[in-house]
Structures are given as C-alpha cells and as structure tokens.
Phi, psi and omega in degrees: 000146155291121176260148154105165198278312190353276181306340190290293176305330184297289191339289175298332180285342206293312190252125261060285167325286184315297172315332187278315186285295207280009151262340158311303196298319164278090178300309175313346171283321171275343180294322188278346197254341149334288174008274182290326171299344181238041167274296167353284203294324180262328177273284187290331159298329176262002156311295188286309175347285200289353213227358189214102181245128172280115167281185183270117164227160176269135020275018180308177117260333176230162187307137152253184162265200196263309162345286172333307192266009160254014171295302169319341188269325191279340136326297206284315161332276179288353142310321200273326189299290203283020164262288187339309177290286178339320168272355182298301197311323159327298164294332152280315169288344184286302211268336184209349194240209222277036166278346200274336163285286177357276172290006143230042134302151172297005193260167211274154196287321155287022171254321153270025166325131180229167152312122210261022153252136218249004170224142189269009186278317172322320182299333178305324159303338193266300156338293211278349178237300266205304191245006212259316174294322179304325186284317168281315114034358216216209189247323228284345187231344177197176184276137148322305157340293175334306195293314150336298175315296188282356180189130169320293186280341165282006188285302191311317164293329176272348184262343166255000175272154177285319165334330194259001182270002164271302159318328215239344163276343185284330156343280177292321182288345182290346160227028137102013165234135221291139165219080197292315197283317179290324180295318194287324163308295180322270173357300175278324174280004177258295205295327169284317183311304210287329181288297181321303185280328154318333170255354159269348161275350182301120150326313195282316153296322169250271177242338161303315209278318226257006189266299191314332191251323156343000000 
C-alpha cells in the first residue's frame, strides 16, 4: 500500500492534465459545449421576453429582462453538460484507454471514482431521465414563481432540486451577495452523492461485488 499525499497528487495531477490538454486540443468540445447556451440566449430568449416578465426577486432590485435572468442557468447549463461529457469520456477510458491502468494502481477506488456506468450506450438514458429534468426542473430558464402559478408540485419538486440552489448561487454571487441556504444545499447535496458513489463503487460493498455475484 501506499503512504503519504505524494501518490494521491501525482495521480490527480496525471488526470486533471490530461482533461486539461484534450480540451484545449479538441476545439470542438469547446465550440459544443458554447452552442447550446447561446442558442438559449440569442434565439429562445427574444421568443420568451414578451410572453415571460421577471419580477423584482432577489438578487434584482429592479424589473430585469428575461436575457438578463438566464445568464446564471446558462453558466449552470454548460458545468452540468460539459460534467457530462468529461464522464462520457471516462468511460471510454474505463473500457479501452489509460483509466483501465488506473484502476489497478494500489490507490483505493474511491479516489478515481468515475461513473459507475459501464457502457457509453447507457449515457443515452442519463440525458434522458436525470439530466435533461434536473435542468428543466430548476430556476435556470424561469423563476419559481413562474413555475408555482401552474402546478404546486413541480414548484416543489424544482424548489428541492440542487441544480436549482446551484443556479441561484451563481446567481447571487454575480452580483456579490451571500446565498447560504443554495450554498448549504450544494454543499450537501455533493457531499450525500459522493458517500452514495462511494459505497457503490466500492468492489467490497457495492454495486460491482453484487453484479459480480449475479
């Protein structure tokens, strides 16, 4: 076994590099991960103006326009996407490149934790339940209120998803005032995922072991 922060940074830095060049390198990763957001922003944004006016909320003081109030979803837009790709890729290396010499480095499995899917045919389902509803679902294209007029529970369901206390920190921070109860969410809601994929990636515990005895 290994001791000491040494092997763990070498590690980290090895894969951090590597994510850092192929995204230098593949422009088109950077061109794709742009698009949709300013697709948003330039098309479906002047569509919604007339037809979707933003009250005075906080952080506003004043009416804004509707442009103005998706910037921050759209901030949040390409973090949730381009998390996204960054685990497709993962997973073509867990199946043919270099993550599969990884994981039989001695360093213990929650510290490379990847997406515990194990086929890129899969990701088509991950788009299609978990993130394309975490994003609508949110604060990032309209206000809670908004949502509130037409149905009780989808306020509710959007007012407990973390995407949208993620929208809302970046929100506040843009313009430089504290949002503790969306920070605390984040927060918590990183720190419950990450113990959940840890004990599901664990081999001795988790979703691997129980696939293995199947």
């Amino acid at each position: 076994m290994t001791s000491g922060a040494g092997p763990y940074l070498v590690c980290l830095r090895g894969v951090l590099w590597r994510e850092a060049l192929r995204f230098v390198y593949q422009r088109e990763r950077f061109i794709a991960a742009l698009v949709r957001p300013l697709v948003w922003l330039f098309i479906f944004a002047v569509g919604f103006r007339s037809i979707l006016g933003v009250s005075i909320v906080p952080p506003y003081e004043t009416y804004i326009t509707y442009e103005t109030y998706i910037v921050p979803g759209l901030i949040g837009m390409i973090q949730l996407f381009n998390g996204m790709q960054s685990s497709l890729s993962m997973v073509y290396d867990r199946e043919m490149g270099s993550m599969r010499v990884l994981l039989t480095s001695p360093l213990p499995r929650w510290f490379l934790l990847v997406s515990s899917i194990r086929q890129l045919e899969n990701f088509a389902g991950i788009m299609n339940f978990v993130i394309f509803p975490m994003f609508f679902l949110s604060s990032a294209l309209y206000p809670l209120w908004k949502v509130r007029e037409s149905s009780d529970v989808l306020y509710w369901i959007s007012a407990l998803n973390p995407f949208t206390h993620a929208v809302e920190s970046i929100r506040f921070t843009l313009y430089q005032e504290p949002a503790p109860l969306a920070l605390a969410v984040v927060c918590g809601s990183f720190a419950v995922f990450f113990v959940l994929a840890v004990l599901g990636y664990d081999p001795k515990v988790g979703l691997i072991r129980r696939r293995a005895a199947e």
